[in-house]
C-alpha angles and dihedrals in degrees: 000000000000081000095057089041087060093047100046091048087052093046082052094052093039088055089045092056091048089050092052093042091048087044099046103042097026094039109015117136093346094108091044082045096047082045094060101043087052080062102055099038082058094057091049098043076056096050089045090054088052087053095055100058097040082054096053091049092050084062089051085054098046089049088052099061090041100060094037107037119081121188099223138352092269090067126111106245086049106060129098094261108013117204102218092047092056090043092061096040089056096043082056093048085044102054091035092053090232106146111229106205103172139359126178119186113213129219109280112260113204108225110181113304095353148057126239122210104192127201136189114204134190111208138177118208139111119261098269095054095046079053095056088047096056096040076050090057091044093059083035104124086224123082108254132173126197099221103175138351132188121176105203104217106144130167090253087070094056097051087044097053119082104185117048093218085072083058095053087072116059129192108238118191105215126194114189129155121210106219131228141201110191110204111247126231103217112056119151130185 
């Protein structure tokens, strides 16, 4: 019995060497080492994920200088009534429903560094659709203000319509300027 019992401590000892032996030259640093690449992936997974949205607003920004800048005053964007502009502004209404019944450009005004083309527009829709429009001309790539609104709704139209279906549908008098950098000759560092 006391034999068995030496063999079987040194067997124990012999299986914990070669434990220790396996651990230390098989294994070794490598979870220490797979810990610390985990890490790093992580940071740069995080680093890859900034980049990605600097990067998408860099295309907002270069949209909006391209949409906005125009090289000279003979460009398109830059005239009194420009036709993509206006191209744009009906294939909203369009798909909006919104009836356009007038629109009148008015003559560019220069206000600081920029250039204002102003507009005056007659529409007929009813007010969810003029708020989608609006909220249409705030996504819109080009820079637009909202000068001025009036939604004509008096009491002379009510006594004058005789279905209230007609007085679902207002005519709104919108006056919004698109605005324009033009791009100067002279700069110097």
């Amino acid at each position: 019995m006391k034999q068995r019992n030496t063999i079987l401590f040194f067997g124990l000892i012999g299986l914990s060497i070669a434990f220790w032996l396996n651990f230390k030259f098989s294994i070794g640093n490598h979870p220490v080492t797979m810990m610390d690449l985990e890490d790093e992936q992580e940071e740069l997974n995080e680093q890859l994920i900034s980049a990605q949205i600097l990067a998408s607003k860099l295309d907002r920004v270069y949209t909006l200088f391209d949409e906005n800048l125009a090289i000279s005053m003979a460009d398109s964007i830059a005239e009194d009534a420009s036709m993509p502009f206006l191209q744009n502004l009906t294939e909203m209404m369009n798909n909006l429903g919104v009836t356009l019944m007038n629109i009148k450009p008015k003559p560019r005004e220069k206000k600081g560094n920029y250039y204002s083309a102003p507009y005056e527009l007659l529409l007929k829709c009813d007010f969810d659709q003029l708020g989608k429009f609006i909220a249409e001309i705030e996504r819109s790539p080009r820079l637009i203000t909202i000068d001025e609104f009036l939604v004509k709704n008096g009491i002379e139209r009510v006594k004058t319509t005789t279905d209230e279906g007609d007085l679902k549908e207002q005519i709104v008098e919108l006056h919004l300027s698109t605005l324009t950098l033009v791009k100067s000759k002279g700069i110097s560092s």
